[in-house]
Structures are given as structure tokens and as C-alpha cells.
N, C-alpha and C positions, 0 to 999 in steps of 0.2 A: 271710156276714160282717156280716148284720145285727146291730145289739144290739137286746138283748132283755132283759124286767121277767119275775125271778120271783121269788118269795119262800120257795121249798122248796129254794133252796141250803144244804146241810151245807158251815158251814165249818170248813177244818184244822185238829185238834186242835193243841194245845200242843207235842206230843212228834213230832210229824208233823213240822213246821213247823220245827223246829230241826232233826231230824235232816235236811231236805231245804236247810237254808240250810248245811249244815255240806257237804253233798259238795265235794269233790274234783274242780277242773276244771282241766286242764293241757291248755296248747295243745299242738299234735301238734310245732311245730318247737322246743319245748325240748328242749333237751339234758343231764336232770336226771342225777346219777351215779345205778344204781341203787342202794338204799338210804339215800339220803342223808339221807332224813328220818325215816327207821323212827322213830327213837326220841321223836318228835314225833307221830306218827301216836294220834290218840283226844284228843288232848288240847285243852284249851280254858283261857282266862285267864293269871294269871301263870302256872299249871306248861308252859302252849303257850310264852311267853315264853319263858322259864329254858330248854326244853329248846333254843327256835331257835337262842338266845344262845349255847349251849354246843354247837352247829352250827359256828354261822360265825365263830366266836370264833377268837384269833390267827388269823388269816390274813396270806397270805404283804404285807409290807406293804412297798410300792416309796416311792423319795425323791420329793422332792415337785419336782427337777428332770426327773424323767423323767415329768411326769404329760403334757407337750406330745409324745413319743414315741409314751405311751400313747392317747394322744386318734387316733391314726390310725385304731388296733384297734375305739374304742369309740364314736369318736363323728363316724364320716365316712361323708356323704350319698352316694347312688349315685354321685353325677355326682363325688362325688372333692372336695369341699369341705367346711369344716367346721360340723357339725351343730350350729350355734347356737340355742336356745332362746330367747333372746331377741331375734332378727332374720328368726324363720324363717317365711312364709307360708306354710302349710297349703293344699296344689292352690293356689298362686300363685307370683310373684315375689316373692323377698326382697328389700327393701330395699337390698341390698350384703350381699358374700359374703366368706370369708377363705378362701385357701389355706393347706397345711399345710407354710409358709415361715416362717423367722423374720422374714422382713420384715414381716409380719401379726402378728407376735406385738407385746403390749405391754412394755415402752415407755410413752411419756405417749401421750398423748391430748387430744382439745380437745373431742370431738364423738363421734355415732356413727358407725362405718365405719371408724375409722383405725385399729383392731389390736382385737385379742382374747386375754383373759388367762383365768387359771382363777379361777372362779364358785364358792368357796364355798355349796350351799344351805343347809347350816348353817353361818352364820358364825365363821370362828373363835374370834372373840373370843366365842365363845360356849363352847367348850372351851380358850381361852386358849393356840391356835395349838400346840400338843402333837400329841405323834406316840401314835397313828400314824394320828390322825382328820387332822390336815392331807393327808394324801394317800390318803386312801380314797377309792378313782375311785365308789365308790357315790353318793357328794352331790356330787361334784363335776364341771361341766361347762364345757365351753369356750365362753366367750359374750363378747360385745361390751364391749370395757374400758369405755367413756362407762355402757352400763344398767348393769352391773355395778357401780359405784360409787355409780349412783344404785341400787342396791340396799343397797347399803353392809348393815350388823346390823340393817336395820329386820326383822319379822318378816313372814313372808306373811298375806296376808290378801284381802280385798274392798274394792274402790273403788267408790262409786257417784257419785263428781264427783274427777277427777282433777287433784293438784295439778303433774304433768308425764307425760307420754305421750310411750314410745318411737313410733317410727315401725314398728314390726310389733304395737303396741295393747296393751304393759305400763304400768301404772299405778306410780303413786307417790301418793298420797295418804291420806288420814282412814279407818280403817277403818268398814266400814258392815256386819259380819257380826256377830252377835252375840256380845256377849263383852268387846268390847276396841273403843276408840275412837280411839285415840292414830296417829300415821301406820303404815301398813303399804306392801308391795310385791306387787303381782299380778302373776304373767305371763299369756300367753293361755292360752284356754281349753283349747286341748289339748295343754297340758306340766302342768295342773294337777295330774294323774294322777300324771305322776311324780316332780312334787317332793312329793307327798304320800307316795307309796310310799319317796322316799330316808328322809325322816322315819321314817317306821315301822321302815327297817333302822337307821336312827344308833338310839334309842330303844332296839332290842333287842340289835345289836350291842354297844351299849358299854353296857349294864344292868349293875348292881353294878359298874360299872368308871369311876365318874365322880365318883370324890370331889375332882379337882382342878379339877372343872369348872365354869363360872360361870351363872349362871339368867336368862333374860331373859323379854318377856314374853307369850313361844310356851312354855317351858322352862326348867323347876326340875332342871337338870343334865343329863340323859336322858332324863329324864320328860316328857311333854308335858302342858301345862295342860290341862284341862276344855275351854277355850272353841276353843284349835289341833287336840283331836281329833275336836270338832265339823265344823272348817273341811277336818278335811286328810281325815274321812271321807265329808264331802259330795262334795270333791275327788276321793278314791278311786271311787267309785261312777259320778261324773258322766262321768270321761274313764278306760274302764278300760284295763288291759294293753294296749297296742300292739306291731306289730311291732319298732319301734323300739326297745323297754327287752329286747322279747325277746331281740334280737341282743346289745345294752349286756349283757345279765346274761351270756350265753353269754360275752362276749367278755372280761371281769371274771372271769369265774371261769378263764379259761384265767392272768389275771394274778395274781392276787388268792388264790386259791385257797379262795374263798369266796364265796355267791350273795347275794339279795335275794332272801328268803322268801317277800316278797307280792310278787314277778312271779311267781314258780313259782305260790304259792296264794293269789290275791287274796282270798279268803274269811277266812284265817287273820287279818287286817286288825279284821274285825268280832269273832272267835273271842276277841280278847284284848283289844282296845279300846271295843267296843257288844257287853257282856254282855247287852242284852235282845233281840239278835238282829232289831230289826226292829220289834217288838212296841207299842215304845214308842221313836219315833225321831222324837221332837219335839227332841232334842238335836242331830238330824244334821240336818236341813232345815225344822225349825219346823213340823213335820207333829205337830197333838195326836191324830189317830188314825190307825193302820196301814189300809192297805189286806188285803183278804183275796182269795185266789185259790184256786180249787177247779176241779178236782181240780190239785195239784201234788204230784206231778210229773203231765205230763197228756200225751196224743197230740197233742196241737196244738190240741186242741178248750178253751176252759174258761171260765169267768163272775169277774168280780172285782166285788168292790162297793167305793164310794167313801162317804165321811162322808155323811151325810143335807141337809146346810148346802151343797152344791155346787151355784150354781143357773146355770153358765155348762156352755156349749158344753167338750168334754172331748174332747184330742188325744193320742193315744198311741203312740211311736214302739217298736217293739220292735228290740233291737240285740244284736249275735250276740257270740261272747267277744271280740272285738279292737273294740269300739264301733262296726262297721259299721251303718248301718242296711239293715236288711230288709224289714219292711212298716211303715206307719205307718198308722192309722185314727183318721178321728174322729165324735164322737157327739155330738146334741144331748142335754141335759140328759131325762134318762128313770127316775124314779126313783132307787135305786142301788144296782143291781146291772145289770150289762151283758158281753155273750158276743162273745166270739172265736173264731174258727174261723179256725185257719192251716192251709195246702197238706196233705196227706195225707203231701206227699214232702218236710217238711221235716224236716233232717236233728237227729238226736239230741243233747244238750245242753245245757248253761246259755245261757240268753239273760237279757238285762237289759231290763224296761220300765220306759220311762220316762213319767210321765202327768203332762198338762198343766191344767190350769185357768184360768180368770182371773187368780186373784192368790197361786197355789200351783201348787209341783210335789212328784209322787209317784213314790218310786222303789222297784221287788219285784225279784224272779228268778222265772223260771219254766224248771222243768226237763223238757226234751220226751223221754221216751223211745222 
């Protein structure tokens, strides 16, 4: 598991490279119907869009007073309390919790803790409170009435000096991601994933179906801007699929009678949103050159090289499909190119690395068979 300098690495052709970013990775505990997506299957860009859209299109769509009935189904922690995104400590103690009583439901408020209402992630007033996007449990989640207002239409984004900070470490302030400047709203690090992915389903779900809808400045109706598919792809990548949305999407489609396409196929994300597959993913993480990895798909064995300009110490966490970490190495500056050699017995599938630098991160897949 040493790294190692050579310079007779062949790397992945073009047509390699795409067909291997393009598989097909489904956790084992989804419960897809089968054929659900045939008529999706091969495809890429808007015709991948058009066909998901004409998927999960009407779907069965409940009133927007039964969404706190529905939140039992879709979004209750083991221990029997309500799955807050904006209160919830990750392997800790939450700040304060809500039972699924009306006494917890809001109602005013003064502070955080005292009730919890439903969390638009896309704002209504962004489709101008219309049905049947008001009650699609897909964007919408049960969370803290106090964050939640201090969420208010602003769009999501990055903080890197916060002008107020919830007590489980969502931000409100100046966006600092490229693109846009003006105030945004962040939540932590691992719900990013999935407001990123509700996005992607508002976006396709209600494609050609948004002429009464209003534009802000994440979205031109459905469409997401240039500088939000940057933010909510970095997003997608950085905190993928968890078990958590897995349940949420099973437990939605039992309501709903319609999924979220990128928990089923988080690949599908990049398929119609980053046409250059990787290649050229300075627009997703301000990365101006791709990382290369040979042989991919590989037995565990394989060499990736990094820009020539890297002259810090290089940490690289590898993570399995539900963002677990699994091995993590790191290398002192050695040229660039450098070898990994995983277990013989690890097991077959997409994994995500993620690589570290001084004042950059780099993110590939690497497919073990």
C-alpha cells in the first residue's frame, strides 16, 4: 500500500471513461418496481430528463394537511422522533427533539425547540404556493419552525462567515461558492446530499410543467442556474445516497406513487447535468484538471495521477455507496502519479474517492470488480 513513481501508466481512453462513469449502481435495500425505468435505460442529457419526467410525472398527490400524518411514514428516526434536518446531530445528541404530537407542531414560535412545521426546500414562493408542488413530500421535510424561517426563499448555498448559526451548525449568511454573492442558507454537511438530490427531482419532475412558476436566484422556473448546478453537484458527490433517503424514497413511493430518480441512480445526476462527465469538472469543485485512474474498473489494485502543480502532502479517503468510510491513505508529495492496492477481499462496486490537498479537493469513482 505503498505509493509509487512511474511514468508507463496508460490512461483511460475517452469512451472507457464514460462508459465506466455511466454504470448502474443500486443499493441492495431498494425496492425499485421492476421495469420502472426501462424506458430511461441508455440514455443521457435532456432525452435522460424528458424520459425520467414522463416516469414520475402525475403522481398520486396528497393535501398539504396530511403532510404531518405523512412525516410518521417518511421521516421518523428509530428512537420514534421526528427526523429534523435542521436539529439533528450526526453519531451525537441533538440539541432538542419533537414528538410526533400536535403539541410540537407549529404554531408561533420565539426560538429554536418550541415546534416544528413543514420545510419547503424549494420555496414556495418559488412556484407561487401551487399544487401539486406544495405537498410533494419529495422537497419537503419536517424541521425546526425558528431555522426554518430563518431559511425563509433565501437559496442554498455556502457560508464561510456566518451572519447567524443554528445550534446543530446551519448557517445564514453571504454566499462564498462561486457563482452568486448575495445571502444564502446552508445546512450541515450531511443533509447536503439530499437537498441537492430534492432539487434534481423538483427540476425534472415538473420539467415543461412550469409556466406559472416564479425564478429566483438558484432557478429560472425548474431549471436550475449554472452557478446552483455547480453547488448542488459538489453537494451530490460530497454526501452520497444514504440510508436514510433510501427509506424516505421507499416510503414516498408507497404515498406518492412516484420515486426520486437520483436516490435510485445517483449517476443519472451527472448523466443530464455535467455533460462532460468528470473530464472537465472545474465547474463542480474549481478542479482545472481531472484526476486519471487506471485500470478502472480495477481489482482493487490501481495508480491515479494528480496535476503536476501539487506540492503538499496528499490524503485520500475512499468511501463505499452509502458515504461510509473504508480505508483512508495518505502520501507525501512523490511526483504524480501514485498506487493503491486494496484487500484482495474487497467486495465488488462503485466506491467514491475522495483526495485531499493543501488548498484543493478531488473527487473520481472507481469501479472494483
Amino acid at each position: 500500500m505503498l505509493n509509487s513513481f512511474s511514468r508507463n501508466l496508460k490512461p483511460m481512453n475517452l469512451k472507457s471513461l464514460i462508459s465506466f462513469l455511466l454504470v448502474t449502481h443500486l443499493c441492495f435495500s431498494q425496492t425499485i418496481p421492476s421495469g420502472y425505468y426501462n424506458s430511461a435505460t441508455g440514455l443521457t442529457g435532456t432525452p435522460l430528463k424528458l424520459a425520467l419526467h414522463n416516469i414520475i410525472d402525475n403522481h398520486t398527490s396528497v393535501s398539504y394537511n396530511s403532510l404531518h400524518t405523512h412525516f410518521k411514514n417518511t421521516d421518523k428516526k428509530s428512537n420514534g422522533k421526528v427526523w429534523d434536518i435542521y436539529s439533528d446531530v450526526p453519531n451525537g445528541t441533538p440539541p432538542y427533539s419533537y414528538s410526533f404530537i400536535s403539541a410540537d407542531q407549529c404554531g408561533s414560535y420565539a426560538g429554536e425547540g418550541d415546534c416544528y412545521n413543514r420545510e419547503h426546500a424549494w420555496p414556495q414562493s418559488w412556484f407561487n404556493s401551487a399544487t401539486p408542488m406544495e405537498s410533494d413530500l419529495f422537497h419537503i421535510y419536517p424541521t425546526d419552525g425558528y431555522v426554518n424561517a430563518q431559511h425563509g426563499n433565501y437559496p442554498f448555498g455556502e457560508v464561510a462567515n456566518g451572519l447567524w448559526t443554528s445550534q446543530n451548525g446551519c448557517k445564514l449568511g453571504f454566499c462564498s461558492f462561486p457563482g452568486y454573492t448575495n445571502i444564502v442558507f446552508e445546512p450541515i454537511d450531511e443533509y447536503k446530499g439530499d437537498i441537492a438530490r430534492s432539487y434534481f427531482y423538483m427540476s425534472t419532475r415538473y420539467y415543461t410543467e412550469d409556466n406559472s412558476w416564479s425564478s429566483s436566484a438558484m432557478t429560472t422556473k425548474a431549471s436550475l442556474n449554472q452557478w446552483a448546478v455547480n453547488l448542488l453537484l459538489k453537494w451530490h458527490h460530497q454526501d452520497p445516497v444514504s440510508t436514510k433517503e433510501i427509506n424516505r424514497n421507499d416510503a414516498i413511493y408507497v404515498i406518492q406513487d412516484n420515486r426520486n430518480p437520483f436516490i435510485d441512480h445517483p449517476e443519472w445526476a451527472d448523466s443530464i447535468w455535467n455533460s462532460t462527465l468528470y473530464l472537465e469538472v472545474e465547474n463542480v469543485l474549481n478542479i482545472r484538471e481531472a484526476i486519471i485512474i487506471s485500470p478502472n474498473p480495477s481489482n482493487g489494485e490501481f495508480t491515479f495521477s494528480l496535476p503536476q502543480n501539487i506540492d503538499s502532502s496528499i490524503k485520500i479517503e475512499v468511501l463505499n455507496s452509502i458515504g461510509q468510510e473504508i480505508k483512508n491513505y495518505t502520501f507525501s508529495k512523490n511526483g504524480d502519479l501514485y498506487k493503491i492496492n486494496l484487500e484482495k477481499n474487497i467486495s465488488g462496486g462503485l466506491y467514491n474517492l475522495n483526495i485531499f490537498t493543501s488548498n484543493q479537493q478531488y473527487f473520481a469513482k472507481l469501479l472494483i470488480e
